[in-house]
GUKOL-536778 format. One line per 4 residues: number of its first residue (from 1); their letters; for each residue x, y, z of N, C-alpha, C. Coordinates in steps of 0.02 Angstrom, whole numbers, padded with zeros to 5 digits. Last residue first. Layout:
REM residues N
NUM = a = X Y Z X Y Z X Y Z; ...
REM end
This chain:
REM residues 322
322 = xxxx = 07512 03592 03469 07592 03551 03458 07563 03488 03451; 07422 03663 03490 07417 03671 03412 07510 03610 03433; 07414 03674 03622 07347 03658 03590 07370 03632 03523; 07536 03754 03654 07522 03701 03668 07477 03648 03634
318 = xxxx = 07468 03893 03588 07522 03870 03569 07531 03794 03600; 07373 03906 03679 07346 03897 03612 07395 03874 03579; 07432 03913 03799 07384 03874 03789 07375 03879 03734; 07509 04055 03783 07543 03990 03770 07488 03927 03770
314 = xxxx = 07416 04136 03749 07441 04114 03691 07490 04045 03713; 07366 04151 03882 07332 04107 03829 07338 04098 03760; 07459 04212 03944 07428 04144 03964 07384 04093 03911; 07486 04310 03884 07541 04266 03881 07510 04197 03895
310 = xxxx = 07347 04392 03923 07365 04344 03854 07417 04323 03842; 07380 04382 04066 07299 04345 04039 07338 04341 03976; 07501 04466 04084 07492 04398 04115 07454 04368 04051; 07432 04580 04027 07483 04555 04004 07490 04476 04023
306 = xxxx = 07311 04595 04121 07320 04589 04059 07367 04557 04003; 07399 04630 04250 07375 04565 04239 07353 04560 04176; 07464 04733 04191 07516 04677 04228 07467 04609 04212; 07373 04858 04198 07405 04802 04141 07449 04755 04161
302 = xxxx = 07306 04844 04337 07260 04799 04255 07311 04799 04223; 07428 04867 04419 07396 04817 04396 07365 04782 04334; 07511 04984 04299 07462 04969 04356 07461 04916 04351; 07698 04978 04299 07634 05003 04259 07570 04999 04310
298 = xxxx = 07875 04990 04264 07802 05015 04324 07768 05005 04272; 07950 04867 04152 07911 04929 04174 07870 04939 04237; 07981 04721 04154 08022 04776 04116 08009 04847 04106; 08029 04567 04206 07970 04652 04236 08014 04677 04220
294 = xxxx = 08086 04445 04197 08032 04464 04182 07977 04542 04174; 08176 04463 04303 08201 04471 04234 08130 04495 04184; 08105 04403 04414 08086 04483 04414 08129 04518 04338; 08098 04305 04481 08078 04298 04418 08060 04384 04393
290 = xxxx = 08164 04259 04591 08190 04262 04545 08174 04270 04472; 08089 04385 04710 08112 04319 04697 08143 04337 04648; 08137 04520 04833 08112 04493 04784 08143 04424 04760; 08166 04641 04966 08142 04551 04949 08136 04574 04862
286 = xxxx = 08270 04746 05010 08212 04745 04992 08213 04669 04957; 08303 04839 05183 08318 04781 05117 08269 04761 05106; 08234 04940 05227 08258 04955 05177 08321 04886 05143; 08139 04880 05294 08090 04911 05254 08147 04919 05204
282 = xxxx = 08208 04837 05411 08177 04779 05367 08179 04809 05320; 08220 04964 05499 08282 04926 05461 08269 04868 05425; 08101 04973 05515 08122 05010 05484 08175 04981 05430; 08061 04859 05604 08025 04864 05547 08064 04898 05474
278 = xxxx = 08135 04896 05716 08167 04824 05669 08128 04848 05592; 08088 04995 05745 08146 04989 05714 08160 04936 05680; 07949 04945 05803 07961 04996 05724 08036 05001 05701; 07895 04814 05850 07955 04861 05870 07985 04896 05801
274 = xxxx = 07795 04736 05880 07775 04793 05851 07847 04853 05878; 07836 04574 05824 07805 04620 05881 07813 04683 05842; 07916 04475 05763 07842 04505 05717 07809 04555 05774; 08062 04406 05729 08043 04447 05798 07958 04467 05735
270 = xxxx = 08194 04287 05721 08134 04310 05693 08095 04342 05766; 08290 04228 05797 08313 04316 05766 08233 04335 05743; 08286 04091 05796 08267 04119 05865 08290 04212 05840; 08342 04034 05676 08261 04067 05678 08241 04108 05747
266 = xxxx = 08496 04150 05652 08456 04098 05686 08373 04103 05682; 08578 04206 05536 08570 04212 05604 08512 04147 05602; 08768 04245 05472 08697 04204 05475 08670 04223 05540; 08816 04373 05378 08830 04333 05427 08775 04280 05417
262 = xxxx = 08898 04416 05206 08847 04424 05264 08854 04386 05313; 08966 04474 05125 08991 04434 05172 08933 04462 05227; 08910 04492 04986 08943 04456 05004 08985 04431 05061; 08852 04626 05032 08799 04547 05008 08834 04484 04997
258 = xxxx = 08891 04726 05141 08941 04676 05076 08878 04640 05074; 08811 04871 05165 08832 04818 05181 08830 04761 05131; 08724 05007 05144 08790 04986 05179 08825 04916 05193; 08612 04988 05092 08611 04989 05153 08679 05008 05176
254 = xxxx = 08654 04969 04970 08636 05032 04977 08635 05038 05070; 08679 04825 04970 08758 04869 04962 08719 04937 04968; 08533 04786 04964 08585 04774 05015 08660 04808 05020; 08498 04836 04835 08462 04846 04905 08515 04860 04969
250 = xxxx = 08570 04741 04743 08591 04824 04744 08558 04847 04819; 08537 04599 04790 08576 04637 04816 08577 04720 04812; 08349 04585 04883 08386 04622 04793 08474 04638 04828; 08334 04413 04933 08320 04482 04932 08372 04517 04874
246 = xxxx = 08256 04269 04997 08269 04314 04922 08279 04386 04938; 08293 04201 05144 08239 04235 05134 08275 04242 05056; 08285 04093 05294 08331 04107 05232 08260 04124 05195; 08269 04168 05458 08231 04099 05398 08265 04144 05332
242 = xxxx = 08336 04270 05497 08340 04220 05565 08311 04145 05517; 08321 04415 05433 08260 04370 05485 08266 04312 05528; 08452 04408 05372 08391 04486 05404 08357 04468 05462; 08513 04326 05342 08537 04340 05392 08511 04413 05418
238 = xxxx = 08500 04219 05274 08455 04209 05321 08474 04282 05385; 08470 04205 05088 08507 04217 05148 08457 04239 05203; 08488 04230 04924 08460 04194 04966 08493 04183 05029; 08501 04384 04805 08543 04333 04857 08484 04297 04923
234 = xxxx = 08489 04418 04631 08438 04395 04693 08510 04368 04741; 08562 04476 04513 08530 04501 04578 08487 04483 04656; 08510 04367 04426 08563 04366 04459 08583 04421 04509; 08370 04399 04391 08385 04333 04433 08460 04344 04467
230 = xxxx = 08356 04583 04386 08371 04519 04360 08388 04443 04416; 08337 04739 04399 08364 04693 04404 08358 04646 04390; 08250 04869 04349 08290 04858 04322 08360 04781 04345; 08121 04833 04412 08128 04829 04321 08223 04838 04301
226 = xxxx = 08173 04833 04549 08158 04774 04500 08137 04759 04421; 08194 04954 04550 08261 04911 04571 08222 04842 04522; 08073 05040 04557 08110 05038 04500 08206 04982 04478; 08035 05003 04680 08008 04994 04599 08057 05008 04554
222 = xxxx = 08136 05061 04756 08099 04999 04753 08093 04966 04684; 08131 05194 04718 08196 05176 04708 08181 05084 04700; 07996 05218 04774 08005 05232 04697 08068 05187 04684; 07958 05092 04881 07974 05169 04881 07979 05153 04797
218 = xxxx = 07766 05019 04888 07841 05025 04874 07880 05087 04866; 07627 04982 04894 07637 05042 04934 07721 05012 04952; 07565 04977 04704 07614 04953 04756 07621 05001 04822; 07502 05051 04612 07477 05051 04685 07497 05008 04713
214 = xxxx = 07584 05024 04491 07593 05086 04510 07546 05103 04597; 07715 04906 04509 07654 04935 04496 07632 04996 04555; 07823 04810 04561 07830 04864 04521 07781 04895 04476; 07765 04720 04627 07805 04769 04670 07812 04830 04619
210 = xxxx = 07720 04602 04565 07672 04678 04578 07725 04729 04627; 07816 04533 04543 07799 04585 04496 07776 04633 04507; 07829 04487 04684 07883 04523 04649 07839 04538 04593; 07719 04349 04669 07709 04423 04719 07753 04484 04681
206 = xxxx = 07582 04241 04657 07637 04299 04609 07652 04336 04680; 07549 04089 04612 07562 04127 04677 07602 04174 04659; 07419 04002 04522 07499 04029 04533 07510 04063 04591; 07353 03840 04561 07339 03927 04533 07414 03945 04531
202 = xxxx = 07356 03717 04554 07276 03736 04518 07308 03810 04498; 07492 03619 04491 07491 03660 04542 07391 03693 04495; 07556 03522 04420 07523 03503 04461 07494 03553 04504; 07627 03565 04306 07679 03540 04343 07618 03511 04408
198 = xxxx = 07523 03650 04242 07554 03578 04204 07594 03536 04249; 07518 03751 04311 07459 03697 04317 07495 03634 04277; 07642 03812 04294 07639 03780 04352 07578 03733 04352; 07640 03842 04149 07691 03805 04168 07678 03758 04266
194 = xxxx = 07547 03941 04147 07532 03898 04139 07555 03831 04157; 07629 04034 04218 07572 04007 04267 07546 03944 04224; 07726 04044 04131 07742 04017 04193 07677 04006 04241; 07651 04114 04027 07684 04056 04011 07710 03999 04093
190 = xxxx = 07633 04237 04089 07571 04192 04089 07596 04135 04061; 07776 04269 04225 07725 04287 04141 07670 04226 04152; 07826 04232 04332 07815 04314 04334 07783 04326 04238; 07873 04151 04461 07807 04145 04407 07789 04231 04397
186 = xxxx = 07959 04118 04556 07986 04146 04494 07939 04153 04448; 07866 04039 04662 07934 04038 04637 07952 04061 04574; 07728 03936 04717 07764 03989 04709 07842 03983 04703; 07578 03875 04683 07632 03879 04693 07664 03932 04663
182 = xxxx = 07431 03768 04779 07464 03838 04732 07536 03818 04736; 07278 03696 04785 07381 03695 04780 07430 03747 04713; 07151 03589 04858 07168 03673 04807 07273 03674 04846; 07192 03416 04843 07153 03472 04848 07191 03533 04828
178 = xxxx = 07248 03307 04863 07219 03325 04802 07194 03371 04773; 07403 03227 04912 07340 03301 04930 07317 03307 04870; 07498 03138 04910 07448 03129 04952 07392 03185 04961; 07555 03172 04811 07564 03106 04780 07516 03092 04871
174 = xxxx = 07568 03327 04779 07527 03292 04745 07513 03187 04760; 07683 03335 04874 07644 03352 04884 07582 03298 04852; 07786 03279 04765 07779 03265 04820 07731 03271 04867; 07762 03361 04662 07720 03302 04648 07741 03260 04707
170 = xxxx = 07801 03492 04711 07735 03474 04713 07691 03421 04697; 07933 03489 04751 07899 03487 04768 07814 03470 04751; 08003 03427 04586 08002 03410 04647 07935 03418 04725; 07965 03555 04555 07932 03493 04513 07946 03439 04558
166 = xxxx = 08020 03678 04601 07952 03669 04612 07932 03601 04586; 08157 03619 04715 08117 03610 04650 08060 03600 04634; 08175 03675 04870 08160 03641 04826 08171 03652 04754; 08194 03797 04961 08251 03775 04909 08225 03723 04874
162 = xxxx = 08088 03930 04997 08102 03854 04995 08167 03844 04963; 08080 04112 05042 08081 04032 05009 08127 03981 05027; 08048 04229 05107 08065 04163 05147 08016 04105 05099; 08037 04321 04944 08032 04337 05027 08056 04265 05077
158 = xxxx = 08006 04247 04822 08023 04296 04839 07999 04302 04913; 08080 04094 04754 08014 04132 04778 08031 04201 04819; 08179 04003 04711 08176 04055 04675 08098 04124 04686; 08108 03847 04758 08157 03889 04750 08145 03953 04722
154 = xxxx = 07910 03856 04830 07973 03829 04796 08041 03872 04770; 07796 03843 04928 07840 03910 04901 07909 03867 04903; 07633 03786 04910 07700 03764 04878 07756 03823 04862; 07491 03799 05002 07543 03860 04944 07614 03828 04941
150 = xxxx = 07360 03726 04987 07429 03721 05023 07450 03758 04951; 07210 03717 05091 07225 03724 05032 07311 03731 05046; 07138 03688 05201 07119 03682 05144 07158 03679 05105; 07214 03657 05360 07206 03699 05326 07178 03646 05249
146 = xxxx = 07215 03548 05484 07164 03577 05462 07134 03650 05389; 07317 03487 05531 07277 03553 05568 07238 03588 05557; 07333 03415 05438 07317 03384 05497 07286 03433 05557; 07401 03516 05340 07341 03468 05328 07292 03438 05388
142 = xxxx = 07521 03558 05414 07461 03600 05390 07382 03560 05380; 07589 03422 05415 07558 03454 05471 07512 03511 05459; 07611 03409 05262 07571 03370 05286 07546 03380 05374; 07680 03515 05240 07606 03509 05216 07592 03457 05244
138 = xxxx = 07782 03479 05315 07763 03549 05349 07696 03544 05283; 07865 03392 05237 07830 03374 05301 07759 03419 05330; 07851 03436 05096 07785 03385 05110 07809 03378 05182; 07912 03604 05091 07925 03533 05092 07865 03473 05121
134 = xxxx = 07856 03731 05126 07907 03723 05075 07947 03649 05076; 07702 03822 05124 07754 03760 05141 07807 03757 05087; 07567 03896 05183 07612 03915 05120 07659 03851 05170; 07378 03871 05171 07449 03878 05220 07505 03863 05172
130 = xxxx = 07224 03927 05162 07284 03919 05141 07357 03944 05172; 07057 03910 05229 07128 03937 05234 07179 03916 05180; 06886 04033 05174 06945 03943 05180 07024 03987 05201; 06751 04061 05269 06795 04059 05241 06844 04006 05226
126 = xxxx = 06634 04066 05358 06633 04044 05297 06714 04074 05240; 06689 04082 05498 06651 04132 05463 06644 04123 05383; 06717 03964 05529 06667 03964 05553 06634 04055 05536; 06844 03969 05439 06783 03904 05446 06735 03932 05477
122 = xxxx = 06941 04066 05507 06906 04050 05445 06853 04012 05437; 06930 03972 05640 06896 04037 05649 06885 04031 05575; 06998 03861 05592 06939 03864 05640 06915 03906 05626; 07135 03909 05583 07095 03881 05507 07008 03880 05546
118 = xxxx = 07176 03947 05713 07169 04007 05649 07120 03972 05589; 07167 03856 05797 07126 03899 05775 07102 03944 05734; 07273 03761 05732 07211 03753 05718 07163 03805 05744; 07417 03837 05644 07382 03831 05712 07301 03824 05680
114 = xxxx = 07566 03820 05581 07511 03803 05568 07472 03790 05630; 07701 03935 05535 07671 03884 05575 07590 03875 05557; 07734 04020 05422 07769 04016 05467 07730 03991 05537; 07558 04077 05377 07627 04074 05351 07660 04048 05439
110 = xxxx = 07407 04070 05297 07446 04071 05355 07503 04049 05331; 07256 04175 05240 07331 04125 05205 07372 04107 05273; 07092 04156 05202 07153 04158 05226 07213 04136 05230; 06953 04216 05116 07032 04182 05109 07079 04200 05162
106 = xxxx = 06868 04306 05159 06850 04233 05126 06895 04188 05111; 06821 04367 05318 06864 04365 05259 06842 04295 05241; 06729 04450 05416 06703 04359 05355 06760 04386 05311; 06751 04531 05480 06741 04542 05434 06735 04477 05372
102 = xxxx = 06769 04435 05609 06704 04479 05628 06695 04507 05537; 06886 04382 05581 06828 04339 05604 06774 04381 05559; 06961 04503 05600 06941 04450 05507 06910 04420 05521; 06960 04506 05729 06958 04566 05667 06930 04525 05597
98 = xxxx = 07025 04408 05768 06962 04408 05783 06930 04459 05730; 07160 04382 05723 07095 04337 05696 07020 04358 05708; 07220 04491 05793 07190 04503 05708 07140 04450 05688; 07210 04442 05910 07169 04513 05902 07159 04530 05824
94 = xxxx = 07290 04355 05914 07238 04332 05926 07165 04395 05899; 07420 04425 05856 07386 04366 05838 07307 04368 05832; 07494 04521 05898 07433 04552 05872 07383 04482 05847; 07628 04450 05919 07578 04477 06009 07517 04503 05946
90 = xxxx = 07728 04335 05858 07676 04371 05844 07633 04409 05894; 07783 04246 05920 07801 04313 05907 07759 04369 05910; 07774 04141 05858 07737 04162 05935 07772 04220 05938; 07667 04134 05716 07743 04144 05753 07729 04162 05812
86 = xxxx = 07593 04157 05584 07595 04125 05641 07629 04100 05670; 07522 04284 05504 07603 04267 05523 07575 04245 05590; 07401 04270 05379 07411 04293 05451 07491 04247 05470; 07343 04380 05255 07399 04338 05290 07410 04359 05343
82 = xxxx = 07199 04376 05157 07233 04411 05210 07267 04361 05254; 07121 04407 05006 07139 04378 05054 07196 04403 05117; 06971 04418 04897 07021 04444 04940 07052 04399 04988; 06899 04380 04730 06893 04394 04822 06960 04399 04846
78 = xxxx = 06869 04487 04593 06878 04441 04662 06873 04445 04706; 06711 04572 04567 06791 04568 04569 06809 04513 04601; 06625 04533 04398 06623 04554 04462 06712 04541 04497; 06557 04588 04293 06641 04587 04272 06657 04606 04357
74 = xxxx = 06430 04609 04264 06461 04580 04215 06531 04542 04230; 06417 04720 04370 06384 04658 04385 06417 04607 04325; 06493 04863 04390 06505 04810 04336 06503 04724 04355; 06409 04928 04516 06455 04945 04442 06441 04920 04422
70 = xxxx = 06426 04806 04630 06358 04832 04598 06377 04863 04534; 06586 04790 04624 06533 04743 04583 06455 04754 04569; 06610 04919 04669 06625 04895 04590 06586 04827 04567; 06558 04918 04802 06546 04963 04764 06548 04943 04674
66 = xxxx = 06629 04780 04845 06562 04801 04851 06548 04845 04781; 06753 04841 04832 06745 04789 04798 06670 04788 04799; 06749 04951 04924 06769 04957 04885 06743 04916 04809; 06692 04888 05074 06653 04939 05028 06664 04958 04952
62 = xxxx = 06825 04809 05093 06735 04783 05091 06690 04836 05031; 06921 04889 05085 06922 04858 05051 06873 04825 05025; 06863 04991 05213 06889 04991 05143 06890 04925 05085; 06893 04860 05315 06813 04915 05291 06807 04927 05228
58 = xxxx = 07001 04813 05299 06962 04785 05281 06885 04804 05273; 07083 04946 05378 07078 04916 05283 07030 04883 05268; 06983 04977 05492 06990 05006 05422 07024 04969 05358; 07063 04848 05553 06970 04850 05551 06980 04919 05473
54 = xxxx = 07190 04860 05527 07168 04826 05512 07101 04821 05490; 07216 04974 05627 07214 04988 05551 07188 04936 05520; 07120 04991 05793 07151 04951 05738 07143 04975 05668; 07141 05179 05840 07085 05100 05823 07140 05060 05790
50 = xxxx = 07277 05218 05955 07222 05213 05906 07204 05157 05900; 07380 05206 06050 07323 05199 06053 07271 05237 06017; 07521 05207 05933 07505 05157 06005 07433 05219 06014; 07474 05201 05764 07511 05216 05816 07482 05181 05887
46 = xxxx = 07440 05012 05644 07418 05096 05684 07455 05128 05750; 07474 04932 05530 07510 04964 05604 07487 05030 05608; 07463 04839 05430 07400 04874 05431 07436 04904 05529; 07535 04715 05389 07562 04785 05376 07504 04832 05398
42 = xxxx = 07488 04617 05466 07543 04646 05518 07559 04713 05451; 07437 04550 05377 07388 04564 05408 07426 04620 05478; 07470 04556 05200 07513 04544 05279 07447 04559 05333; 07344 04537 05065 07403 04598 05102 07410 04529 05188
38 = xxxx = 07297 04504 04916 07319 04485 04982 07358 04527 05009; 07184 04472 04779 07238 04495 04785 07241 04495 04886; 07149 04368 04636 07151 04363 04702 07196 04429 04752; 07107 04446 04503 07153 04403 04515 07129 04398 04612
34 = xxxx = 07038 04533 04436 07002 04486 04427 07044 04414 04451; 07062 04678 04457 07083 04659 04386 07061 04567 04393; 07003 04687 04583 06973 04730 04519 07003 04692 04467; 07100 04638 04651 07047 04592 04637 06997 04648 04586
30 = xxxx = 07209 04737 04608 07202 04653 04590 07158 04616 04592; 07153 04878 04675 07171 04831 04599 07177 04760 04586; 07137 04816 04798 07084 04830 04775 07109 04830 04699; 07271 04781 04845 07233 04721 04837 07181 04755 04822
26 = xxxx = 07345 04915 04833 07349 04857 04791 07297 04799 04780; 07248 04978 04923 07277 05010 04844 07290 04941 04818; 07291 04912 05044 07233 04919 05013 07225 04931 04926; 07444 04833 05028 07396 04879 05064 07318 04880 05004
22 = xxxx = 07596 04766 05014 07543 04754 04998 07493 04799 05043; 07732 04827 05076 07723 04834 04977 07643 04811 04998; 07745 04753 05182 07746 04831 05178 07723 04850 05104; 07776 04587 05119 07760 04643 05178 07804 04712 05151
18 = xxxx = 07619 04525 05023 07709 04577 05020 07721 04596 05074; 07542 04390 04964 07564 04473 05011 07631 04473 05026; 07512 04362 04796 07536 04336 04858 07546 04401 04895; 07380 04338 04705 07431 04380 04720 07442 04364 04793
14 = xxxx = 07327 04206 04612 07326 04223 04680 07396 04273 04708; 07272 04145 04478 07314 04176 04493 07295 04210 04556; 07228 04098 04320 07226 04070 04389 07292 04105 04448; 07120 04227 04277 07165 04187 04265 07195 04159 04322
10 = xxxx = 06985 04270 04329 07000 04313 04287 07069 04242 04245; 06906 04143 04447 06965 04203 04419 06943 04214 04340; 06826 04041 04493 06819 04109 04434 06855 04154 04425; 06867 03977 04581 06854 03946 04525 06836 03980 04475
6 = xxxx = 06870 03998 04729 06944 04009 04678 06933 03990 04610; 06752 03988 04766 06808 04049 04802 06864 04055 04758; 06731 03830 04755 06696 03898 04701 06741 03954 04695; 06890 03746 04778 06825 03771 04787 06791 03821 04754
2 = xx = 06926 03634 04651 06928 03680 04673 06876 03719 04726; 06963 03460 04650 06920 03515 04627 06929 03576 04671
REM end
């Protein structure tokens, strides 16, 4: 069973965070449009000694959603979530948990290790966690450390995916966790979210579509790379971050460099400190999974997820009637 926190969507659907693409703008449309929506907790970088950006997005974002659900008490918004990168790398760690402590986030997602304080702190400001995995070892140490809920990021997922088979994975998963289980990998229509509750999964995990909406914080050339690219555009490779990642070739030959002869590097290459070059030189290869054939226009959110909502429920009605 689900917990409440995830049991009233709009459609089952949990926008996954983007780094640099996900910001306020976005996750206030998405949970406006009635989906879950999530930003990096490392894209919120304020210069060296200012306030934390962090404490402002999540001000923002508080007041925002606030604001619209007094509005439209009928048609209240989701809830929100916020990824925390758990890497010893990481130096803003301890200082972002406390930040989201103090703003009762209600979802938290953790990526790239599983630490029991982080699910702790959620917990003790009434929140839940969700930890993203890409094989039943690494869910079953998430589990033991205490996270709620497990994000299944299966082949064809955009940013540091899995190689599994989402059907593979998740009845691997499924065959010791009962609980809230998302998944991710190429889920870019409402036929494919349906497709994932059938395969075992409660919600979907989107990210690449929303790249190409209009409060994406993406460059134009961005957006518009993924309406106009395709699965066979995608190259899976390790050799930005050090963890084999999805990214757009055209991206990569703009940079200057063969997508075909890339190098490899090591997880000891993954760096999350606050060294703006690396950032820079991240910002211009650009991630996406494999389900971006799918996205055939910018548009906003509401219509993305609209679109989603009745693919979703014509294929349920279409199922219904076989």
């Amino acid at each position: 069973m689900l917990p409440p926190i995830l049991s009233n969507l709009r459609i089952p659907v949990v926008a996954s965070p983007m780094f640099i693409v996900s910001g306020p703008e976005l996750v206030i449309a998405q949970c406006k449009a009635g989906i879950v929506g999530s930003f990096p907790a490392l894209n919120a970088r304020e210069k060296d000694g200012e306030p934390p950006l962090l404490d402002a997005w999540l001000t923002r974002i508080r007041e925002e959603l606030d604001r619209h659900n007094q509005q439209n008490p009928d048609r209240p918004a989701a809830p929100f979530a916020v990824n925390q990168i758990v890497h010893r790398s990481n130096a803003r760690l301890e200082r972002d948990i406390e930040i989201c402590h103090r703003h009762k986030v209600p979802i938290w997602i953790t990526s790239l290790g599983a630490r029991v304080e982080v699910n702790e702190a959620a917990h003790d400001c009434g929140g839940i966690s969700l930890h993203d995995v890409i094989n039943a070892t690494f869910a079953r140490k998430a589990l033991e450390k205490g996270a709620d809920g497990l994000i299944a990021v299966a082949a064809g997922a955009g940013g540091h995916a899995g190689v599994q088979s989402p059907f593979a994975l998740l009845q691997e998963i499924r065959a010791f966790f009962d609980g809230p289980l998302l998944l991710s990998g190429a889920i870019a229509t409402g036929r494919a979210v349906l497709a994932a509750q059938a395969a075992g999964a409660d919600l979907a995990y989107i990210g690449s579509p929303f790249i190409a909406t209009t409060e994406a914080h993406a460059a134009p050339g961005y957006k518009q790379m993924i309406v106009d690219s395709s699965a066979e555009d995608v190259i899976y490779t390790p050799a930005f971050t050090g963890i084999p990642g999805n990214y757009l070739k055209p991206s990569i030959r703009a940079a200057g460099i063969d997508p075909d002869g890339l190098g490899d590097a090591t997880p000891e290459a993954m760096d999350f400190g606050k060294d703006q070059r690396k950032v820079k030189a991240w910002s211009e290869i650009w991630g996406a999974g494999q389900g971006i054939g799918a996205v055939d226009a910018i548009q906003p959110v509401a219509g993305l997820v609209e679109r989603l909502e009745s693919e979703y429920l014509a294929a349920r009605r279409e199922l219904a009637l076989a």
